[in-house]
N, C-alpha and C positions, 0 to 999 in steps of 0.2 A: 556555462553548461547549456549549450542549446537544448533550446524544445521542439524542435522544428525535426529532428530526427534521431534515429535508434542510435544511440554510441555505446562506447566502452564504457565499463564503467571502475571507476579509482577504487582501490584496495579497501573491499570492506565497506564503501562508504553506501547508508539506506541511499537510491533515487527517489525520489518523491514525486520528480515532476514524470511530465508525463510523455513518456518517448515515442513520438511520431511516425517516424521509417521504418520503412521493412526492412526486414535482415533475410537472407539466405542464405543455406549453406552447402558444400558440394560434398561433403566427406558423408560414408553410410552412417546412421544413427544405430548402435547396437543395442536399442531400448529393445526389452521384450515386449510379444504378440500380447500379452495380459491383458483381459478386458473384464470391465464389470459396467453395468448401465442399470439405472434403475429401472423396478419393478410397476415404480408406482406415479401416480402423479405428482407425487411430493407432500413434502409437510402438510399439516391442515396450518403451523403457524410458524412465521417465518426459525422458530426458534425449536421445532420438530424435529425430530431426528428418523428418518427411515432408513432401514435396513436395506440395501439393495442388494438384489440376486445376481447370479456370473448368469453369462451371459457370452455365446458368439462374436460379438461383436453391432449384430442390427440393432434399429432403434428398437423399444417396446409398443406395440399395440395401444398401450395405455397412453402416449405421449399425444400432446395435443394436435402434433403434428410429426408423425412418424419421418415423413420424406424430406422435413428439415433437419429431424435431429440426426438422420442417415448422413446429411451432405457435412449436419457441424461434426459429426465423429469422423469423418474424412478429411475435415481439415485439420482437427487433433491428431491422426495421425500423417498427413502431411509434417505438418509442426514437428513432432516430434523426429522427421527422419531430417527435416532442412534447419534446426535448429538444435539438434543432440539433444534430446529431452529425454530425462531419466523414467520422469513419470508426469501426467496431467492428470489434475483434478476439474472436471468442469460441470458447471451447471446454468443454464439458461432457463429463463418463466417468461411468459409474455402474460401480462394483467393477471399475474398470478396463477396460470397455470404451468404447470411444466413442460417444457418444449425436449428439455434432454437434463438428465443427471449422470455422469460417466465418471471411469477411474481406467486410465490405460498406465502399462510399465508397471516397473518395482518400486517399492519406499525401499526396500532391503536388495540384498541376491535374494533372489529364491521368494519373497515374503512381497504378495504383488500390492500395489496402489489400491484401497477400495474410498470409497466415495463418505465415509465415516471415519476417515482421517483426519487426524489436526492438526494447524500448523500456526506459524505466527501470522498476523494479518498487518504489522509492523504501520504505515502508513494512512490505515483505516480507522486508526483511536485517534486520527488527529481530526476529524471530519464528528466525533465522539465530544472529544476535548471541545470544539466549536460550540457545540451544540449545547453545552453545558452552559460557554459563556454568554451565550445568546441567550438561551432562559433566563441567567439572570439578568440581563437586559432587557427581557418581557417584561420581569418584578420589579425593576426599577431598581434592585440592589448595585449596580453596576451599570457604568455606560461608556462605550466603546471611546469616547473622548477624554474619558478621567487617563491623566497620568500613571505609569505604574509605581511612581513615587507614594502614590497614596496608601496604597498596598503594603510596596516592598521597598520601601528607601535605599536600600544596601544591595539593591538588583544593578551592575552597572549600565548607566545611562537610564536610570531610573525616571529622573526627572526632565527626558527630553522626548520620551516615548508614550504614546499611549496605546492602551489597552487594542484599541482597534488597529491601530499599525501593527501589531506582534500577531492580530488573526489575520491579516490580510498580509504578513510577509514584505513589509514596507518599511516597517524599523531602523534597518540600515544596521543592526545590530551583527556583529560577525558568527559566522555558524561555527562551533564548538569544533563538528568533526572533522575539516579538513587539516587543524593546526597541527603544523609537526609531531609538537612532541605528544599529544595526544594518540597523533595516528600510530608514534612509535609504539604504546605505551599499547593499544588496542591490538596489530597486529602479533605483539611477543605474549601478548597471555587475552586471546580472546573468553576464554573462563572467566575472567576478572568481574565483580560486580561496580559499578558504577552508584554515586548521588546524585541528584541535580547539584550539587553542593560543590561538589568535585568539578563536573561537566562544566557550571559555570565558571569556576576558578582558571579553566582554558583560556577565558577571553575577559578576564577582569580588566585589564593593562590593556586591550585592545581598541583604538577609535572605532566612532561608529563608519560605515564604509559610504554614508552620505547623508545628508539633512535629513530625519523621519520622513518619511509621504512624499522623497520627491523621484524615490527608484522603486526598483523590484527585485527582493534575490529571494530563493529557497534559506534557511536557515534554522538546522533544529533548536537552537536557541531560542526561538521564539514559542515553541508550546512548551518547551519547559520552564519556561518564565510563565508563561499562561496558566501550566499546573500548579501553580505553586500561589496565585492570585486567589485559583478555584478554595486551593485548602487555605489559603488565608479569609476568606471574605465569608465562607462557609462554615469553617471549624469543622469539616469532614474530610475524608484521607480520597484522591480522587477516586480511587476505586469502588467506594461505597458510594458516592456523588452517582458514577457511572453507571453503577446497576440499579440501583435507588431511582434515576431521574430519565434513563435512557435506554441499558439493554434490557433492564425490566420490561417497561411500558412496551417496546419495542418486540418484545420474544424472541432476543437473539438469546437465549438457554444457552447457547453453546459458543459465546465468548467469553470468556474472561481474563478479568486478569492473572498475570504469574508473577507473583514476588520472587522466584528464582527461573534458573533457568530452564525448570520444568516443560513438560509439553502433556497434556495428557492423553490415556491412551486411551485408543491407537495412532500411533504416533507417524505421521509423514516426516521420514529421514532424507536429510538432505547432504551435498556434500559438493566441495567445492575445491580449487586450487588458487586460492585468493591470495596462497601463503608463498606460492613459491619462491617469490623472489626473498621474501626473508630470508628465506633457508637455502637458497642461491641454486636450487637445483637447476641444470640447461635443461632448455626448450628443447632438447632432444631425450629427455629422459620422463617416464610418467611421475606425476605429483596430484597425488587424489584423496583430502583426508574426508570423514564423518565433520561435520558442520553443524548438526543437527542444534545441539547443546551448546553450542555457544552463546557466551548470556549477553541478552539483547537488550538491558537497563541501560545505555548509554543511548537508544533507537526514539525516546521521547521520555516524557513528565513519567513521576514514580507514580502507579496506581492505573496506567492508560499501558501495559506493556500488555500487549494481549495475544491468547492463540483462540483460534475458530475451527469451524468446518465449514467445507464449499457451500454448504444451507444456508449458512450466516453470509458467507465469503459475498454471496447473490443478492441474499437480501438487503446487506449494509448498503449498499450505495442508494437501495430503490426505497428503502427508510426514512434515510437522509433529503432523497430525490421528492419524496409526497409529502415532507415537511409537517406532519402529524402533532410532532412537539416544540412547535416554535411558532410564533406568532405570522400573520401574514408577511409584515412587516419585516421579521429579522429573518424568516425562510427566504423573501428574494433576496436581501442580502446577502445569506449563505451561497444562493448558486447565481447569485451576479456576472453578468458578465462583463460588466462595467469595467474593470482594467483594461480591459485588451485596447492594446495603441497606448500603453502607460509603459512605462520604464523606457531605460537602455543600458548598453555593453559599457560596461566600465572596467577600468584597468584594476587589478589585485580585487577584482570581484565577482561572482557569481551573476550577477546581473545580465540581464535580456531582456527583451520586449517582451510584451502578454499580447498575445495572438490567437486567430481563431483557434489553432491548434492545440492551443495551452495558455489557459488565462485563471488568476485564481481570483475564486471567489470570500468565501471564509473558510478556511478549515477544507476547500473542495476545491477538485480541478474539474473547469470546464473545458470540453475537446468537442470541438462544434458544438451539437445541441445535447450532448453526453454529460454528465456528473461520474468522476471519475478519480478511484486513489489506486496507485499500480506499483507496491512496495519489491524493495528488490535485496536482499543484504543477507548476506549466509550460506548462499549454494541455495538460495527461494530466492522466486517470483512471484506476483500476484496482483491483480487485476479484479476488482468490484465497480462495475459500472451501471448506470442507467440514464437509458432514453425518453423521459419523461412523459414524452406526446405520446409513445405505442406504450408505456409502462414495460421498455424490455429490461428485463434485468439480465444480468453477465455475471459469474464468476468463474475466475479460474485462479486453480495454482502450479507450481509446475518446480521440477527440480531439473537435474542438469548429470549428463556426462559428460564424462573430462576430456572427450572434445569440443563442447562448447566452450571452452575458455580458450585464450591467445597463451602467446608465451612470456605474458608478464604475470597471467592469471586472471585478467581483465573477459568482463561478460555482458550477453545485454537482458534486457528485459524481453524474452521470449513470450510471457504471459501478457505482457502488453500489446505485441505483436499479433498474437492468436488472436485474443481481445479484439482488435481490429478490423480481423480477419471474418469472425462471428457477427462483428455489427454492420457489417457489409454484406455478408449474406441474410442476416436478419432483418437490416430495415435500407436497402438498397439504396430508399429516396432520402434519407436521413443517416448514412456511415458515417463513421466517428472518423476524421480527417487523417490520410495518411501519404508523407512524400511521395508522390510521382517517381 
């Protein structure tokens, strides 16, 4: 799976990494004129919630900078006509103030986008999960070298891996979702609820796809081996771990976990043709179902499956990015950028080099001087970034019409795209890297 640019993406399966190139598109986008932009400067705390007014379309008077956040709602709607966007949710702060908070397009027909929507933030609990293991690596409870044999004996390949390889994506351990009969099993009843129990039972029987520490793949296998460390070592369910130790302190209010497929409301609906080819429709016929509710327990560790709003979507990455709750020490770890020029392409694996473009650190991708998680799975997109040196924060989400998708149901990360697009007009000397 290249990182090096924007591709297709496999039936259903979360991205994690982080997609590079630009995409464009020639067909018209039938998103509606719908517009709402905040009123206000934003939360007093990253975990606030404001109500925002409709709106024409111009920025507010109140925004830190009107005539940026004019040019970033031009680019969202760009976006939305060169990429088939159903609907965008966007929010941008520099040092905390608010530059723009926006909702363009429908969640529904008729029932438009507003900026107090929630959605899943799928890839953003893993940068969470991190954070978790890293504290207890501050208390000495855990250290990233201990075996996960010591934990969990009966995890396979227990006694060849450690704890630190599984946060750094180095394990060599195979990722659950691409195996067959999983993917069959996922696509014929995406309803279905998921265990790690089950998840892991995918790749019991499977070899590791190379010596621990001496590659690099993406792999969800590895946080949810990590979640399962967290409730062994602590004797807490990760979800109470999580609010308890991180969206507490942190004032993200408006994440949490969903033990089902719930979403709360109001609810950003999304929808996708990721099915078609199951259901063998031709690429000359429409295939467009509700996505929304399909249950996302398979996307990581039980207790870390979480939904948010754009407030949070913004603030997670810039959280993570000013390292608040983790030690000097285990914070540059987390946004290291130490791998890049580590790994390579190997055959029956995911595997790539870590490059400027995409290098992980713990639990976080680094994309030039960016910290960044850009989850993609369901008929959603989504994008939480920050640039450390100017303090910008980025969030976006974003859904899809059913001309965004190809004729096998394949799609890319639009939200990471836009994302791109916003930190290049935001920090011109410092843009998050993107194919030529």
């Amino acid at each position: 799976m290249s990182a090096t640019r924007a591709r297709v993406i496999p039936l259903l399966i979360i991205t994690c990494l982080a997609l590079i190139g630009a995409c464009s598109g020639t067909a018209s986008s039938t998103s509606t004129s719908t517009q709402q932009v905040s009123s206000s400067a934003g939360p007093a705390s990253a975990g606030s919630e404001v109500a925002p007014t409709a709106n024409a379309g111009s920025a507010e008077s109140t925004s830190a900078d009107p005539a940026q956040a004019a040019a970033i709602l031009d680019l969202v709607e760009q976006e939305m006509q060169t990429g088939h966007l159903r609907s965008v949710l966007v929010r941008v702060t520099k040092d905390g103030q608010e530059i723009v908070t926006a909702a363009r397009g429908e969640s529904m027909t008729g029932v438009p986008a507003t900026t107090d929507m929630h959605f899943r933030n799928g890839a953003v609990s893993i940068s969470f999960v991190a954070t978790l293991l890293l504290q207890l690596v501050d208390s000495g409870t855990v250290s990233l070298d201990d075996k996960v044999s010591e934990y969990l004996p009966d995890v396979p390949h227990a006694d060849e891996v450690t704890l630190g390889q599984l946060a750094q994506m180095t394990s060599g351990i195979p990722d659950y979702v691409p195996q067959p009969q999983f993917m069959t099993e996922l696509v014929s009843d995406p309803f279905a609820a998921w265990t790690p129990e089950q998840l892991l039972a995918e790749i019991a029987d499977l070899p590791l796809h190379y010596p621990p520490g001496t590659n690099w793949n993406y792999s969800h296998s590895n946080y949810l081996i990590l979640g399962l460390v967290l409730e062994k070592v602590t004797g807490k369910p990760v979800d109470e771990l999580m609010t308890e130790k991180v969206l507490g302190p942190l004032g993200l209010d408006n994440t949490v976990n969903n033990a089902t497929a719930a979403i709360p409301e109001p609810a950003l609906h999304s929808f996708s043709s990721e099915r078609r080819e199951l259901f063998g429709v031709p690429a000359d016929q429409p295939f467009y179902e509700e996505s929304t509710f399909w249950n996302p327990s398979w996307t990581i560790t039980r207790g870390a499956v979480q939904t948010t709003n754009i407030y949070d979507m913004a603030a997670s990455m810039a959280a993570i990015g000013e390292g608040t709750l983790l030690s000097p020490a285990s914070h540059a770890a987390q946004v290291s950028t130490g791998l890049r020029g580590f790994g390579t392409a190997q055959e029956g694996c995911s595997c790539f080099p870590q490059q400027e473009g995409y290098a992980y650190g713990i639990g976080v991708v680094t994309t030039g001087n960016w910290l960044l998680q850009n989850p993609l799975f369901s008929g959603e997109a989504g994008a939480s970034a920050y640039l450390a040196s100017q303090k910008i924060a980025i969030g976006v989400a974003v859904t899809y019409q059913p001309e965004a998708f190809d004729a096998q149901g394949n799609y890319v990360n639009q939200a990471d795209i836009l994302f791109r697009k916003i930190g290049a007009l935001v920090a011109p000397d410092d843009a998050p890297p993107v194919k030529k």
